[in-house]
Steps between C-alpha positions, in 0.01 A plus 500: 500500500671854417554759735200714364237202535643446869442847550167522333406184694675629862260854412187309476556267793552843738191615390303215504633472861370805586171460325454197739595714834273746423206293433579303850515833684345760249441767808778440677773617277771537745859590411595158388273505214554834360890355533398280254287679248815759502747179414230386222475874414869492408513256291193551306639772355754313279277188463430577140786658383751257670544308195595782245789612751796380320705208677816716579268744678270255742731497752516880535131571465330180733783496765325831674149438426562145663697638759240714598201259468742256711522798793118563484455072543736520773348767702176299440637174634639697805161657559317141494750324728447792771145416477581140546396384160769268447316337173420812329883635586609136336279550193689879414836351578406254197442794298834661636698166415352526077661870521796366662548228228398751229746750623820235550397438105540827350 
């Protein structure tokens, strides 16, 4: 799989994460969740363009948006284990891990 369908895929999996806290807790959208929807945020905005970027370039142009999606997860994953939801906190380290991979690939 190239490094734009991981990305494309890695986009869609944040925000299909979030989609699923929200409707679990749609009026209680605490800091952890808007966490989220910033990470998902972040990368939606290259979602669709991620494949014209030329090769030489991905590694300039994803390396911040991931970074910053990554620190917007983390917070989130902080936030949940203070609150003692250890399962939730488990689930957005998964998500961390696929921009950890993604990054060590670029």
């Amino acid at each position: 799989m190239s490094i734009s369908d991981r990305y494309r895929q890695l986009a869609s999996d944040i925000q299909a994460y979030y989609e699923e806290m929200k409707d679990v807790a749609p009026s209680d959208e605490g800091a952890e969740l808007r966490m989220i929807g910033k990470a998902a945020l972040e990368l939606k905005e290259l979602q669709d363009s991620v494949g014209e970027i030329p090769r030489i370039r991905l590694e300039s142009q994803l390396t911040p948006v991931l970074l910053k999606a990554h620190s917007h997860l983390d917070r989130a994953r902080l936030l949940l284990d203070e609150q003692g939801d250890e399962d939730r906190a488990a689930e957005v380290w998964e998500l961390e891990q696929k921009i950890y991979r993604l990054l060590n690939d670029l």
